[in-house]
Each structure stands twice: as C-alpha cells, then as structure tokens.
C-alpha positions as CSV (number, residue, x, y, z in Angstrom):
1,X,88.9,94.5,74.0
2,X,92.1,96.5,73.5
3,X,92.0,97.1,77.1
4,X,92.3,93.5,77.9
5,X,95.1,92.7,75.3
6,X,97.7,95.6,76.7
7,X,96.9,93.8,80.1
8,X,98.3,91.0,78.7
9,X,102.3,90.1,78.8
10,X,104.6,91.7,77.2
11,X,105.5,88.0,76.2
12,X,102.8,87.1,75.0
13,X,101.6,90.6,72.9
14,X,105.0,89.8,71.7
15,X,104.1,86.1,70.3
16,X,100.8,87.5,69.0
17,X,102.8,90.6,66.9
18,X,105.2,87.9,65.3
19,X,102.8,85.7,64.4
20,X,100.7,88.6,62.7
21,X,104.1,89.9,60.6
22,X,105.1,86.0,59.9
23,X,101.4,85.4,57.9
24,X,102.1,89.0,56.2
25,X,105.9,87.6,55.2
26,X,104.2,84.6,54.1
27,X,101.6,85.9,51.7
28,X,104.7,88.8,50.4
29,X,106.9,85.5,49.7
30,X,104.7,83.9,47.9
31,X,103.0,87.2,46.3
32,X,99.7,86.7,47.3
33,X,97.1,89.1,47.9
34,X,94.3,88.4,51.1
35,X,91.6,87.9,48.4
36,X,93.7,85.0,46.8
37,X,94.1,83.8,50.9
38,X,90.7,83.3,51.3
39,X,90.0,81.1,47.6
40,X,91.3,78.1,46.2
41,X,93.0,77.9,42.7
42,X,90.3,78.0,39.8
43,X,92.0,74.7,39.2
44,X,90.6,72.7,42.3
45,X,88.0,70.4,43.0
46,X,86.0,68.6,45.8
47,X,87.0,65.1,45.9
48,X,88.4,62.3,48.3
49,X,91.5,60.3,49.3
50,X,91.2,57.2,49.8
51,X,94.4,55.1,51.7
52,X,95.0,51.1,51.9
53,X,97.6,50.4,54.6
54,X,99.2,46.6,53.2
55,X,101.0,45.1,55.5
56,X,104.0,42.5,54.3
57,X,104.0,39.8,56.7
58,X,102.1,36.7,55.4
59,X,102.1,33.4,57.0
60,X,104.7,31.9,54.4
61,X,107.1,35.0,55.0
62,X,107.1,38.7,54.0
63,X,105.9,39.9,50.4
64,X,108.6,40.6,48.1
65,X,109.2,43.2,46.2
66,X,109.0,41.9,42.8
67,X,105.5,40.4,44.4
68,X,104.6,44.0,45.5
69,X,105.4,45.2,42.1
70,X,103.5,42.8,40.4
71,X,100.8,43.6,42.5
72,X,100.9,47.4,42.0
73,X,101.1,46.7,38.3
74,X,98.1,44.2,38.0
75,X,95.9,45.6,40.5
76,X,96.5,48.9,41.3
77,X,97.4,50.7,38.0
78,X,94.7,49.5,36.1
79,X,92.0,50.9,38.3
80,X,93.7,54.2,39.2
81,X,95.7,54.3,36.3
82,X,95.5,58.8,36.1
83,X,97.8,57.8,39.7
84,X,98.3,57.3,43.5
85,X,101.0,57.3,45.6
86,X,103.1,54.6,47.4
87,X,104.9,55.2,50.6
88,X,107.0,52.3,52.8
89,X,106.0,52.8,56.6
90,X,106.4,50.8,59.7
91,X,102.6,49.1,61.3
92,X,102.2,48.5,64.7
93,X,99.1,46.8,65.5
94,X,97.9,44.2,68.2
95,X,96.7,40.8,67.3
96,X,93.9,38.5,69.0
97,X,96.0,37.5,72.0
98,X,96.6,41.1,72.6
99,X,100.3,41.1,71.5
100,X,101.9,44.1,69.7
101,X,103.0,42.9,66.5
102,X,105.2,45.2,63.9
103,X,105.6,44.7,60.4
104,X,106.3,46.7,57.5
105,X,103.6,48.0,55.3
106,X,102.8,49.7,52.4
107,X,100.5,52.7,52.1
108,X,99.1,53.9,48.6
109,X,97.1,56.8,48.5
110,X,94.6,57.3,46.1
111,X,93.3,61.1,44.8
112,X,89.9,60.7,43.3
113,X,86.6,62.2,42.6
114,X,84.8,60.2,45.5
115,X,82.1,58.5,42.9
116,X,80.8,54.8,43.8
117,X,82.9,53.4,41.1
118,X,86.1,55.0,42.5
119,X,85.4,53.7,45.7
120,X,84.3,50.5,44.5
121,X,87.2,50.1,43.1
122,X,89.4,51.0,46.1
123,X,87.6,47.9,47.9
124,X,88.9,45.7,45.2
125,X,92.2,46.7,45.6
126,X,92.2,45.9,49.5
127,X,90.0,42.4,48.6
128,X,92.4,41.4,45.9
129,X,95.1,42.3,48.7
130,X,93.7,39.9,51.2
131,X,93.6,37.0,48.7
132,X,96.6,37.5,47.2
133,X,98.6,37.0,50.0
134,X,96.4,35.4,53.0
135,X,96.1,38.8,54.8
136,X,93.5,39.3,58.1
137,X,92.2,42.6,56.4
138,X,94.0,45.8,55.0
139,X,92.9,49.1,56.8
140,X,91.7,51.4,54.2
141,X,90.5,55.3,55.2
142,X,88.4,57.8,53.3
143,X,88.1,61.4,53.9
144,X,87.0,64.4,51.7
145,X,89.4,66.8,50.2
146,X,90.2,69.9,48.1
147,X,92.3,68.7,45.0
148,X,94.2,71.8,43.2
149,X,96.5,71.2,40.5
C-alpha cells in the first residue's frame, strides 16, 4: 500500500498531508482528544427534525406578517412550545400547468423526540396551515438526528 501512495503525485500526497494536519489543527483548536472525536456529548439524544415549508401566496394576496405572527403564536408555540426555528426563504415550485411559480415561504424547524404525539402534532401545524389560508398543501420532511445540547 505505501508503495502505491509514493506512486502517486506529488500534488496529490500533498492534498492528502494537508488534510491530515488540518483535522489534527482542528481537534488542537478546539482541545479535543481522538477519544472525544469518535463520541457524542453525554448531553445528546436520538431524536428527529421535523420541517414545514409555508408558502405566502394565497389566492386573496400574500400572508402578512402580523397574520404569520398570529399564526406562529396560536399554532405553533403551543404545540412546540420548549421551541423551533423560523427562517424566511424563497420557493420555487411548478404548478398543474407545469409553470414555475416563486413565492416566498416560511420554513420552521422543529427539534423533537420523534414520538407519535410530536409528529402528530407537526401534521396539525401543516393542516391548520392549509385552512388558514387556502393553501394546496405545505411540504413538511422528517429525518432522524443526534440532538446535543
């Protein structure tokens, strides 16, 4: 094997050596040792995200954003009320006649321990959405993650 890496480039045994000493800088910076590399913080746990992508466009005009706040507060809070996050993005989708449509949206993202009720309660969220304000659907994803505090 080390006969076939000092066949490679110089380049590229070059690329491999500053990679190596940047992950050694790394772990110095932030004064970790390679058993504390390899294990999460005592304080994590297995859990999931969940995200709702709201989009603002409704047939009578674009939610506000004393309506979105309103809606945060009523809806949101109250079943993630330990917290979530809210970010403003730009959705690109394409409608039934196959043209692009842009619109802004809303994401929150929700941190929680992945248990029916949570996710139940995620699904309200994104029903309560539609109603509100007349929406086609609101894209929500799941996926499992490590949570460390």
């Amino acid at each position: 094997m080390l006969k076939n890496l000092f066949a490679t480039s110089p380049a590229v045994i070059n690329r491999i050596l500053v990679a190596i000493l940047s992950l050694g800088a790394v772990a110095t910076t932030l004064g970790l040792e390679s058993s504390e590399l390899k294990r999460p913080a005592d304080s994590c746990a297995e859990g999931m995200v969940s995200r709702l992508y709201f989009g603002q466009a409704t047939p009578v005009g674009a939610v506000t954003s004393a309506q979105w706040r309103a809606f945060v507060a009523q809806s949101v809070t109250p079943r993630f009320p330990a917290g979530f996050t809210e970010l403003q993005a730009q959705g690109h989708w394409r409608d039934d006649r196959g043209t692009i449509v842009e619109e802004e949206t809303r994401i929150v993202e929700i941190a929680h321990d992945g248990a029916s009720l949570s996710r139940e309660r995620v699904r309200d969220v994104a029903a309560e959405y539609k109603t509100r304000f007349a929406q086609q659907s609101v894209l929500v994803t799941q996926f499992q993650s490590l949570q460390c505090f």
